[in-house]
C-alpha positions in Angstrom: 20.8 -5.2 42.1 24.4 -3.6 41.3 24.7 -0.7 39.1 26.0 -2.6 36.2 22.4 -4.8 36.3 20.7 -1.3 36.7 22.4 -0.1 33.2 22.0 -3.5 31.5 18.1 -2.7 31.7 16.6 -1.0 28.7 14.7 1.3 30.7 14.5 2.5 34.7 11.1 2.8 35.1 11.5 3.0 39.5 13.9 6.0 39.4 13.9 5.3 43.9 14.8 1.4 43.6 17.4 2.4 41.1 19.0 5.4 42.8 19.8 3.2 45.9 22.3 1.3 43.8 23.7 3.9 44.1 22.9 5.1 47.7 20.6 8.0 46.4 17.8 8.9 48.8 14.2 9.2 47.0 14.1 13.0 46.9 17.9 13.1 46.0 17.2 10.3 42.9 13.8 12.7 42.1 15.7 15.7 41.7 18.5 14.3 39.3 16.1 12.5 37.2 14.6 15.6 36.4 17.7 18.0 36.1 18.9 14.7 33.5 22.0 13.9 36.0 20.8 10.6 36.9 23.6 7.7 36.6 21.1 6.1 33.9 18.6 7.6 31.2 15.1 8.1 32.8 14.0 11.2 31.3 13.8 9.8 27.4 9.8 10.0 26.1 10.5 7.7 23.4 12.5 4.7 26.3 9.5 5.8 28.9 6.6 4.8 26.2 8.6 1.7 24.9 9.4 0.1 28.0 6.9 0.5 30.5 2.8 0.6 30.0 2.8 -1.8 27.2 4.5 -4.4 29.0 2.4 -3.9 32.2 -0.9 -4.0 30.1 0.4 -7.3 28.2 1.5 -9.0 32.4 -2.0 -8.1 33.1 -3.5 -10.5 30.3 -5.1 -7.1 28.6 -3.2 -8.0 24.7 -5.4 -6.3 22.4 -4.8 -3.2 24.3 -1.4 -3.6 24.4 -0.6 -3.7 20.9 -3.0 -1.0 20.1 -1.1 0.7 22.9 2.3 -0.3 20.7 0.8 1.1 17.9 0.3 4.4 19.0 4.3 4.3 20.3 5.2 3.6 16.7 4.0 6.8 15.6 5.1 9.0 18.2 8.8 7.8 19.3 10.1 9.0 15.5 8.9 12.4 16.1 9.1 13.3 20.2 10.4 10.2 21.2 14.2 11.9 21.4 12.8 14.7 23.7 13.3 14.7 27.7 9.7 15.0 29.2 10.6 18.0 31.3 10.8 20.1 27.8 8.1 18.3 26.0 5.6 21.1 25.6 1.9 21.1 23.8 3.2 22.4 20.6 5.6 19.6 20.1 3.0 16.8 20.6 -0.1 19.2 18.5 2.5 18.7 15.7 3.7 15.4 15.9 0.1 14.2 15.7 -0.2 16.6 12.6 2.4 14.8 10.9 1.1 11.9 12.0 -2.0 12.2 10.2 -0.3 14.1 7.4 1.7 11.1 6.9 -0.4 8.5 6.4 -3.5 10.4 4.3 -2.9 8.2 1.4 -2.1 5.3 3.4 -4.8 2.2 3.3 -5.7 3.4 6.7 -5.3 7.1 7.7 -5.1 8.3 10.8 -7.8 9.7 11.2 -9.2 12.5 13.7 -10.5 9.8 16.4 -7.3 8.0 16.0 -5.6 11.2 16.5 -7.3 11.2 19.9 -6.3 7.7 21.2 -2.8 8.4 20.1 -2.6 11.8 22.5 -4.6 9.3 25.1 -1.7 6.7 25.2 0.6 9.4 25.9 -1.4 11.3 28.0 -1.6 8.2 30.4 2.1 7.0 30.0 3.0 11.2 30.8 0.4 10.8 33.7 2.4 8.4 35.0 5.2 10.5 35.0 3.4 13.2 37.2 3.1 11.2 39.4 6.1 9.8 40.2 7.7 13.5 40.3 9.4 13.3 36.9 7.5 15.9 35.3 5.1 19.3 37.1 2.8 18.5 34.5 1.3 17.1 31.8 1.4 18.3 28.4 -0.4 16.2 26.4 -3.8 17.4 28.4 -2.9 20.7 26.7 -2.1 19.7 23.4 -4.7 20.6 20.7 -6.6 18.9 18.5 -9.0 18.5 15.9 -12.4 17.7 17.0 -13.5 14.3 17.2 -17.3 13.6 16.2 -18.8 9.9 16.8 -19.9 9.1 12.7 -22.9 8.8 11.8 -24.8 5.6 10.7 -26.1 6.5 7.3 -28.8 4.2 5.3 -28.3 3.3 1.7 -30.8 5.4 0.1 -31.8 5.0 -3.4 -29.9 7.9 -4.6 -26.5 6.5 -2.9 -26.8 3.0 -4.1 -27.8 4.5 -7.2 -24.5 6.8 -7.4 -22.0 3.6 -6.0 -23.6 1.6 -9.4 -22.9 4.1 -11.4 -19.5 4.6 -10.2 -19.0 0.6 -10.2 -20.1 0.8 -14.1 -18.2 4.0 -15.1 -14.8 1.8 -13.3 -15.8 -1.4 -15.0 -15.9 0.0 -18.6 -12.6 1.6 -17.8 -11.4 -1.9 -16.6 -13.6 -4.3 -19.7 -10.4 -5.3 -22.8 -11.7 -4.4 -26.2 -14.7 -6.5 -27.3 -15.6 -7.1 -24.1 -18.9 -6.5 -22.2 -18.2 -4.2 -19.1 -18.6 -6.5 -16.1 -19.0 -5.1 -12.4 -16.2 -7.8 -10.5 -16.3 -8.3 -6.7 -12.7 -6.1 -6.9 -14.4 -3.2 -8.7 -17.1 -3.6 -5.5 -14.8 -3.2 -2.8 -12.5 -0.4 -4.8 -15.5 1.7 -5.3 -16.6 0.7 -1.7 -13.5 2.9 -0.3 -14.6 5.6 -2.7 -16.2 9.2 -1.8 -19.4 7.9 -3.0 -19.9 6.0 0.7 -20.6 9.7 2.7 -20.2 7.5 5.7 -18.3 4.6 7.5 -21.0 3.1 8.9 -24.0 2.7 6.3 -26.6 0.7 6.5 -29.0 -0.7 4.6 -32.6 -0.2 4.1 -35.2 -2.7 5.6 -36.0 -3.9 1.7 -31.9 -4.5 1.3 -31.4 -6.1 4.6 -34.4 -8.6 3.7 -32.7 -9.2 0.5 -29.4 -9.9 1.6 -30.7 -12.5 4.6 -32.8 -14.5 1.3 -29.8 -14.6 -0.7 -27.8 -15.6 2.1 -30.1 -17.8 3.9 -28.6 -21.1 2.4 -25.3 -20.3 3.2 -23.3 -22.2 6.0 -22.7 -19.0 8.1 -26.6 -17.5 7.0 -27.9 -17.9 10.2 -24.8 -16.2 11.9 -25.3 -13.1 9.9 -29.6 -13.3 10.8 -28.3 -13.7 14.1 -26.2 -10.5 14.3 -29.0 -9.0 12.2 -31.8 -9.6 14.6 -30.3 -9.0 18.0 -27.3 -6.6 17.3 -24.3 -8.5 18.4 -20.9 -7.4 18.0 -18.7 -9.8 15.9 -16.3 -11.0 18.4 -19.6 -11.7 20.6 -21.5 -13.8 18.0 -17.8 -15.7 17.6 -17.4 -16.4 21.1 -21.5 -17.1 21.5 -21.5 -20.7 23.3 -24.6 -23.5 23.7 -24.6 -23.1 27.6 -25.3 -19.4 26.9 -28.3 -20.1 24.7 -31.4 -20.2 26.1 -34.1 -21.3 23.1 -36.6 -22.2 25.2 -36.8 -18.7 26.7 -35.3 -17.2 22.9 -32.7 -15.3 24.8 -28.9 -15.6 25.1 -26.0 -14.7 27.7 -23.5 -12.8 26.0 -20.4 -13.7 28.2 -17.5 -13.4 26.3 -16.1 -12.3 23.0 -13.6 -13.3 20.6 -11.5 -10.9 18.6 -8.6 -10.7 16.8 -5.0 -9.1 18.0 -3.3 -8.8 14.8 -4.0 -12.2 13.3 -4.0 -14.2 16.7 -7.4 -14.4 18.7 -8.3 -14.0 21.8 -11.0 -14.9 24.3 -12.1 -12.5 26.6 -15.3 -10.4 28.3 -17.5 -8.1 26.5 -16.4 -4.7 24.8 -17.9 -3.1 28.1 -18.9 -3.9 31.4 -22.4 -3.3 31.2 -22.3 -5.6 28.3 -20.6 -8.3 29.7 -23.2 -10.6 30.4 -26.6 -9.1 29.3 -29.4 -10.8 28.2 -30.6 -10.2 24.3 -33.6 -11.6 23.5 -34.6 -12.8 19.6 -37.7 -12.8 17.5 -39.3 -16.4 16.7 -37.8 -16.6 13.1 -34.5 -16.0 14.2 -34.9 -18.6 17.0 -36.6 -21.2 14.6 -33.0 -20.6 12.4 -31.0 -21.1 15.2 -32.8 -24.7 16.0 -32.5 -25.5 12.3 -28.5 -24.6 12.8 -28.2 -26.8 15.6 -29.8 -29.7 14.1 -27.7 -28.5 11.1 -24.7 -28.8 13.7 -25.7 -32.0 15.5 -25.3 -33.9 11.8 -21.9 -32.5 11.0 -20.7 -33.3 14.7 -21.8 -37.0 14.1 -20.2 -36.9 10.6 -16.9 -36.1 12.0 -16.9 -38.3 14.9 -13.8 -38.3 16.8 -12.5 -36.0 14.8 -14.6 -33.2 15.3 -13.1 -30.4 18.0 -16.3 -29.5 20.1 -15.7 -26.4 21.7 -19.2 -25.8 22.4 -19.9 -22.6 20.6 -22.5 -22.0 18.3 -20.8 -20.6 15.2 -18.0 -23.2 13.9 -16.7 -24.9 11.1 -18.0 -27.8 10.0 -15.0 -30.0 12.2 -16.1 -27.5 15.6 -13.2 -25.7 15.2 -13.7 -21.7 15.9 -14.4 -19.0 13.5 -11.9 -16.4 12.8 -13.5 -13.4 13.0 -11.4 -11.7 10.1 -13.1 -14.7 7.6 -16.9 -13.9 9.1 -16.1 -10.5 8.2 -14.6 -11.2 4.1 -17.8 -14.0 3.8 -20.0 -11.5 4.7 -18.6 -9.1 1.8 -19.0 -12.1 -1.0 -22.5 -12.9 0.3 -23.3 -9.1 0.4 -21.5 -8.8 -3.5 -23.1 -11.6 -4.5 -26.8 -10.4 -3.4 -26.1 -7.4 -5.6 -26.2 -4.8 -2.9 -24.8 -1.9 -2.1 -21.5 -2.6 0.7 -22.0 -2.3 4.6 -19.4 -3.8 7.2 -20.3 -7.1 9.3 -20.6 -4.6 12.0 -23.5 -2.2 10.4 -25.8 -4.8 10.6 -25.5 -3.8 14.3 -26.3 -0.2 13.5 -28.7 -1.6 11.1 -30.8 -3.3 14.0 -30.5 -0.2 16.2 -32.0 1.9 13.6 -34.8 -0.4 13.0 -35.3 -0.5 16.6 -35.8 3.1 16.5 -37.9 3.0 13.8 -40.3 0.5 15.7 -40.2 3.1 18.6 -38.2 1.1 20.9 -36.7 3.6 23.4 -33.6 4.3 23.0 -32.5 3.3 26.8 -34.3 -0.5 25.8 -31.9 0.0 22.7 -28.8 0.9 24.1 -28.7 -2.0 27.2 -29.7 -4.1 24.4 -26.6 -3.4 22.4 -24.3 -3.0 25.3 -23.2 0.5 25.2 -21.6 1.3 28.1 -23.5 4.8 28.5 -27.1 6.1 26.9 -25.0 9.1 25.4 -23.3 7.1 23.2 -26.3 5.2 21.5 -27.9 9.3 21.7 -25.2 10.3 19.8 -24.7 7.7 17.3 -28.3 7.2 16.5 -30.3 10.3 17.2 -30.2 11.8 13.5 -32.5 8.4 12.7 -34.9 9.9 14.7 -36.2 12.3 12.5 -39.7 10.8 12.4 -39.9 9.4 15.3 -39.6 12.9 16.8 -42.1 14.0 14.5 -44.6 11.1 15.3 -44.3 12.1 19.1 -45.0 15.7 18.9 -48.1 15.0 17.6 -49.0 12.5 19.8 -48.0 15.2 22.7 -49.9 17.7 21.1 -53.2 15.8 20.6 -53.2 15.7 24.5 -53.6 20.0 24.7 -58.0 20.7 24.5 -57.8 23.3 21.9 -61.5 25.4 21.0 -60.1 27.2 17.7 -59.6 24.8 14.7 -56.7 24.5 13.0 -57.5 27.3 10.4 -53.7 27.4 8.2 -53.3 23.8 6.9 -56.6 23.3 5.1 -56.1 26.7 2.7 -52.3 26.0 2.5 -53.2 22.4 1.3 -55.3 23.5 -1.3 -53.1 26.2 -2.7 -50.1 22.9 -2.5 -52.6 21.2 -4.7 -53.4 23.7 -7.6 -56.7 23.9 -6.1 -57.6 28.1 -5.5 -60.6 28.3 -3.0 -63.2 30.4 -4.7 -63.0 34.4 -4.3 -63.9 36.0 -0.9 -63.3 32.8 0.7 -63.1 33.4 4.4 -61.3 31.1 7.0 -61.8 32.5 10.6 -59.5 36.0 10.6 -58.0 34.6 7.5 -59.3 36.0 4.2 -58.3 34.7 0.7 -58.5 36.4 -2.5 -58.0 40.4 -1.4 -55.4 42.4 -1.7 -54.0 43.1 2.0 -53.0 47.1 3.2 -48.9 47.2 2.8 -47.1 47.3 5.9 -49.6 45.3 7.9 -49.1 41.5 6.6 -47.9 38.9 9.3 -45.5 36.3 8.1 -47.9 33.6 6.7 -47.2 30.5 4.3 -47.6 32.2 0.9 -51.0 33.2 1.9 -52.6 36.2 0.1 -53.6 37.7 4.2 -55.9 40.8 4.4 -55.1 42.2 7.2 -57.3 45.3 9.3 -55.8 48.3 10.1 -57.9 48.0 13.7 
């Protein structure tokens, strides 16, 4: 390659295979790259994250990653991209990404603080790569501070929320209603007040009452047993897309989850799991869902021989009516007019997961059964996703473990204290073991007791 060639590229990525165009040696080529006295730009942030990882990941096949990766470079080459990497300090990327999410907080989607993250990991890679080709002594995007980042909480639809999101939906509706005309809650005001304060929590789920309610109303719908599906075993979307026949066992009422479809922009892609350990686990169902899922088929069977030669069999379980594939994008809008429609409270396709991994808890499913059933590449993340739900759970064990310690005394407290809870006063003199109700005690000698009137003896 002459030197010309080498300036025609948009970016030298091998600052050794371009230095011997010009006979450099590899240390010589190192040390000019970094002093910025190399025949060619090398040094630029902003060329180094355009030019180089995103095209590697999108050789490799990896396209969803890619553009995500693009995404991120969008952001940061307008504010750092100008700066040579051997002055890039913390600072400069701890506000860039300050901007960043200063910049879009009214946008349709802000970044937020876990976006904030990925963003610093992109560059932290792309600068890692850096390091290690001798461009840079180190890396400062491992420096660079940050918000913390805290995995949301799965919160459940309580009466007083859902209570609150009608009231708001009313409140905007008679705002919206002409003169003369009765209020009336629209599927627009829904998803308006959906994106509203009154959800306390991205993922929210709904109770076991609402969930029953929206698989009725929904039952008769083409794509019904798709969402029961997703309801009863917790697949992801893109895996309950790409679910196919030869993966389905109903014999044995389990299925193979082998690959996924998801969307990259609009554009969908085939490809493994989310994660390798849930690449190809086994989820089992419940009878009712696997008495839907024969019903589909047979439902499935007729529409194939309706089509004929015109329908486009790709062999997956969730189609259109011709065969031809589901986007995931319209599974996820369906699911909002089925979920408007049922007069409930709004959830995303994808809470019906967290849905089914709260009522797993509530069953007292262990929470490793839980998280290999989802696929969660680690038992910390289903910990720290879904441990708040395990409020009675928790409760419900302690007992059981403290039933196992022989204890002589009786448990004295919780009789008196549930009589004095109920308005009923034991009579005068009362005595309870040590515990005597009714007397004044000596000041200065009362233990801390639940509003107890304790005499206690000076002995």
């Amino acid at each position: 390659m002459s030197p010309d060639e080498v300036r025609a590229l948009p970016v030298v990525v091998d600052v050794v295979t371009a230095g011997r165009c010009w006979g450099l040696g590899r240390d010589t080529s190192y040390r000019l790259a970094r002093s910025g006295e190399f025949p060619v730009p090398v040094l630029s942030l902003g060329r180094r994250l355009v030019c180089t990882r995103a095209d590697v990941l999108t050789a490799l096949g990896i396209d969803d990653t890619a553009r995500g990766y693009a995404g991120h470079v969008a952001y940061l080459v307008p504010r750092i991209g100008h700066c040579r990497m051997s002055e890039l300090r913390p600072k400069h990327i701890t506000a860039a990404i300050a901007d960043i999410m200063a910049a879009t907080a009214t946008a349709p989607r802000p970044v937020g603080t876990s976006t904030a993250h990925r963003i610093r990991a992109t560059l932290r890679s792309a600068l890692t790569d850096a390091v290690k080709e001798r461009l840079i002594d180190f890396n400062p995007a491992q420096h660079a501070e940050l918000p913390t980042a805290s995995r949301p909480k799965a919160l459940e639809w309580t009466e007083a929320r859902t209570a609150a999101f009608w009231a708001e939906c009313e409140r905007l509706a008679e705002q919206k209603a002409k003169p003369g005309k009765k209020p009336r809650i629209t599927f627009e005001i829904w998803r308006t007040v959906r994106r509203s304060v009154l959800r306390p929590s991205t993922p929210m789920v709904w109770t076991a009452a609402q969930l029953g309610r929206f698989l009725d109303s929904a039952a008769q719908d083409r794509l019904g047993t798709m969402y029961e599906t997703i309801a009863a075993s917790g697949l992801r979307r893109g895996e309950a897309c790409g679910l196919a026949w030869d993966y389905l066992d109903l014999d044995r009422a389990a299925a193979v989850v082998h690959e996924q479809r998801v969307p990259v922009g609009y554009e969908v892609i085939t490809g493994p799991a989310k994660t390798a350990s849930g690449e190809d686990r086994t989820v089992e169902f419940d009878q009712r869902t696997v008495g839907a899922l024969l019903a589909w088929r047979l439902r499935q069977d007729a529409e194939r021989a309706a089509w004929g030669e015109a329908y486009s069999d790709h062999g997956l379980v969730f189609c259109h009516e011709d065969g031809w594939p589901l986007h995931p994008e319209y599974v996820s809008r369906h699911f909002e007019r089925l979920a408007f429609k049922a007069g409930l409270p709004p959830i995303r396709l994808h809470d019906l997961r967290h849905g089914h991994a709260s009522l797993m808890l509530a069953a007292d499913v262990p929470i490793d059964i839980v998280s290999k059933r989802l696929g969660h590449s680690s038992r910390a993340i289903t910990s720290d996703t879904y441990s708040h739900l395990l409020s009675g759970v928790g409760r419900a064990a302690a007992e059981r473990a403290a039933a196992l310690v022989p204890r002589q005394a009786p448990n004295m407290i919780p009789s008196v204290f549930l009589a004095q809870e109920a308005g009923a006063a034991p009579p005068e003199g009362t005595e309870t073991g040590n515990v005597q109700v009714g007397e004044a005690p000596p000041s200065g000698l009362e233990p801390l007791t639940l509003r107890l009137t304790v005499a206690c003896s000076a002995n």
